[in-house]
C-alpha positions as MATLAB code, in Angstrom:
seq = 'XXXXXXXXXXXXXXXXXXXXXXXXXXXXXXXXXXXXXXXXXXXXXXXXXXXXXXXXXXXXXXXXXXXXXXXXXXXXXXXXXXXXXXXXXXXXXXXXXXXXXXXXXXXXXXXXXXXXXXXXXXXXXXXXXXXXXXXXXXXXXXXXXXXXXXXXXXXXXXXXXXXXXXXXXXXXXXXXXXXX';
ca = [
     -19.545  -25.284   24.151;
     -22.090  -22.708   25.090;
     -24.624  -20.853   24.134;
     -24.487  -18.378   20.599;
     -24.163  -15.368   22.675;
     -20.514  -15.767   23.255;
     -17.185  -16.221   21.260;
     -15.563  -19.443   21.670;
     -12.780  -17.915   23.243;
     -14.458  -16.220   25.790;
     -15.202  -18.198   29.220;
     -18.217  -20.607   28.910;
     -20.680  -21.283   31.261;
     -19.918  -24.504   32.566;
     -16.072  -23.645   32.534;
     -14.256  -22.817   36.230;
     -12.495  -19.910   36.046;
      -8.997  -21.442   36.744;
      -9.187  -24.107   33.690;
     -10.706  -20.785   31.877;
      -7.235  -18.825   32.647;
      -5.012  -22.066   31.835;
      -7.437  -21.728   28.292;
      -6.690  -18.611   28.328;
      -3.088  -18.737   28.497;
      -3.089  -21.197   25.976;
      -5.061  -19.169   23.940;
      -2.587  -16.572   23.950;
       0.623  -18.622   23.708;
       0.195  -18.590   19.941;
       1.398  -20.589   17.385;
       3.681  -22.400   20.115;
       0.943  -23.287   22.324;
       1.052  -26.041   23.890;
      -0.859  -28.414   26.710;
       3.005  -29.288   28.282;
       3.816  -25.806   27.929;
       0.387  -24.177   29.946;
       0.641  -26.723   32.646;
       4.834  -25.728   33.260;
       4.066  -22.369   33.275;
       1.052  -22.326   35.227;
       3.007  -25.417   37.775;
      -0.268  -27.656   36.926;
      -0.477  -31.160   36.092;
      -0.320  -32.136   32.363;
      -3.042  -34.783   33.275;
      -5.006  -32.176   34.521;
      -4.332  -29.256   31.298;
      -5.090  -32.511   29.335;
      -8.614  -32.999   30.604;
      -9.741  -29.188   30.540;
      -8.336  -28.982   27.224;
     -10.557  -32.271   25.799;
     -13.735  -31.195   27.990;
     -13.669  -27.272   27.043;
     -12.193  -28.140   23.189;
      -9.371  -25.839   23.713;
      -7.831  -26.475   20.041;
     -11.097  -25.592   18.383;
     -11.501  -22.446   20.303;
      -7.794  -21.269   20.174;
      -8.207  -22.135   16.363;
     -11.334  -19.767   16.097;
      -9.178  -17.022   18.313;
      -6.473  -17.566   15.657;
      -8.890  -16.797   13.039;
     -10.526  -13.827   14.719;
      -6.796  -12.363   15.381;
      -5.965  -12.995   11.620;
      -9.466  -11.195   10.791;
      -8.822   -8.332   12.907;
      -5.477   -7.943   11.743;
      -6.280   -7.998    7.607;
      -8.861   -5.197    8.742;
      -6.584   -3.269   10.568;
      -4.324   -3.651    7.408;
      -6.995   -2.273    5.002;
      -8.100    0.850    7.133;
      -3.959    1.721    7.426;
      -3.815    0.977    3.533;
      -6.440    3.223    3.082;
      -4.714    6.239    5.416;
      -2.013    5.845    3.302;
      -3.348    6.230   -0.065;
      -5.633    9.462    0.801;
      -2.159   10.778    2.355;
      -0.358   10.229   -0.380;
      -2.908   11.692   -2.908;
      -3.053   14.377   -0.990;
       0.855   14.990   -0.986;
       0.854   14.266   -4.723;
      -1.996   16.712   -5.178;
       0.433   19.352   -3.274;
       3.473   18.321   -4.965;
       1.583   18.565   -8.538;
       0.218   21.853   -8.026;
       3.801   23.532   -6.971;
       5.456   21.779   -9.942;
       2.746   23.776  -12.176;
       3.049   26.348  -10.632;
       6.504   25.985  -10.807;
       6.147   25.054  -14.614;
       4.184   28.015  -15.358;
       6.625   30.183  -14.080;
       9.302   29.003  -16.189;
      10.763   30.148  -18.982;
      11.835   27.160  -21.571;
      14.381   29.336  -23.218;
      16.471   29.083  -20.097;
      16.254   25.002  -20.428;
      19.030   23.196  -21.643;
      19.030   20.993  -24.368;
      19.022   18.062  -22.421;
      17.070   19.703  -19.604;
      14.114   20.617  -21.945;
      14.007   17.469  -23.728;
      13.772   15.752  -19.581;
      10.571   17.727  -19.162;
       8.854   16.779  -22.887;
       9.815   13.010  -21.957;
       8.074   12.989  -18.832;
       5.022   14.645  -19.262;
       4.499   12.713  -22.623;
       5.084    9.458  -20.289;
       2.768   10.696  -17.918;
       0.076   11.798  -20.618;
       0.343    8.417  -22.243;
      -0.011    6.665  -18.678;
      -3.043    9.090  -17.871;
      -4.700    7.949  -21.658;
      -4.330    4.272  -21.448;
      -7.622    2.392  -20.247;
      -6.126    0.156  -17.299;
      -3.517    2.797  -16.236;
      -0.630    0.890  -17.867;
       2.112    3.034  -20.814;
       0.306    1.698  -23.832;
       2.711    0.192  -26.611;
       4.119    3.148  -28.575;
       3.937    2.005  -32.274;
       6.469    5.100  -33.030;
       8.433    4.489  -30.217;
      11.353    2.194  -32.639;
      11.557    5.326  -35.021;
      11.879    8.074  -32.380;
      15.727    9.163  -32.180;
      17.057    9.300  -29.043;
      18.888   12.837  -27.679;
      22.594   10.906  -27.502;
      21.532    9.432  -31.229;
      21.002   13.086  -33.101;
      23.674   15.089  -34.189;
      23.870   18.421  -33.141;
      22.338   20.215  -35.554;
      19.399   17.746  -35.348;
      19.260   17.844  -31.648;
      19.105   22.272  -31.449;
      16.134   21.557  -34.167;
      14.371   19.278  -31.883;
      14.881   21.050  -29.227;
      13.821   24.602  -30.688;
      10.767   22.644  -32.221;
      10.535   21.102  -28.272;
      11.003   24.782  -27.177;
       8.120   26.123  -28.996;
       5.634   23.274  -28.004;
       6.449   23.601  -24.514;
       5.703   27.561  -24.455;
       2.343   27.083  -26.428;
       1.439   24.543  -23.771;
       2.251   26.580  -21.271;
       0.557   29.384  -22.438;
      -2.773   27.701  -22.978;
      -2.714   26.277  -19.662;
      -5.118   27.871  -17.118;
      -3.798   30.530  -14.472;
      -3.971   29.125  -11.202;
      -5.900   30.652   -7.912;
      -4.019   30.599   -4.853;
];
């Protein structure tokens, strides 16, 4: 191989150009690369693919270009991962500030039952989510004695609800106005 200024893919010193371009093709064949294969489709002698291949190590070097692909490829990966994320905080961060804008706009005695009850369930979820260390729902140790809606009766469903009601528009009404 030859000196440390090159890659061991690249063309080496002492290597012709034409058993450089067989290389090459085999190189670039992949993970079905073979010496048989390069010497059909270049209409050369196996004997001959053979020889380059043992005098210029061609399965070390298309091993190393394997590695380099792989490397390239797992960095492309993180940089497009990392696109992603700051576009989708900043659609979430758009999307959040029309729903409170939204939600301060609203008035809860138009809700439904079921409708306000929706809105308490979620933003407790999401204020539990928001309070737990790791970002997991911590284990709600009143979670087995909480009734569900579809469990009250009715009169104990327009109670929670009026109590839900009431929470909601104090909530609302201690949240800060928003600048547009």
């Amino acid at each position: 191989m030859a000196g440390n200024d090159i890659d061991p893919w690249d063309r080496h010193v002492e290597e012709s150009s034409a058993a450089f371009a067989a290389f090459a093709a085999y190189r670039d064949m992949g993970p079905a690369r073979s010496i048989t294969r390069v010497a059909r489709e270049l209409t050369k002698s196996r004997a001959l693919m053979a020889r380059w291949s043992s005098a210029h190590a061609w399965v070390l070097r298309a091993q190393a270009w394997d590695r380099e692909q792989d490397r390239v490829f797992l960095a492309e990966q993180t940089v497009a991962r990392r696109e992603a994320a700051r576009r989708h905080v900043k659609i979430a961060q758009a999307f959040l500030g029309k729903a409170i804008a939204r939600l301060q706009s609203l008035d809860a005695r138009e809700l439904s039952p079921d409708q306000l009850l929706r809105y308490f369930q979620v933003a407790a979820e999401i204020e539990r989510k928001v309070l737990a260390p790791d970002g997991t729902t911590p284990p709600d140790a009143d979670a087995d004695n909480v009734l569900q809606a579809g469990e009250m009766s009715d009169e104990e469903r327009r109670a929670r609800m009026e109590q839900l009601r009431r929470e909601l528009e104090r909530r609302i009404g201690e949240m800060p106005e928003e600048k547009a």
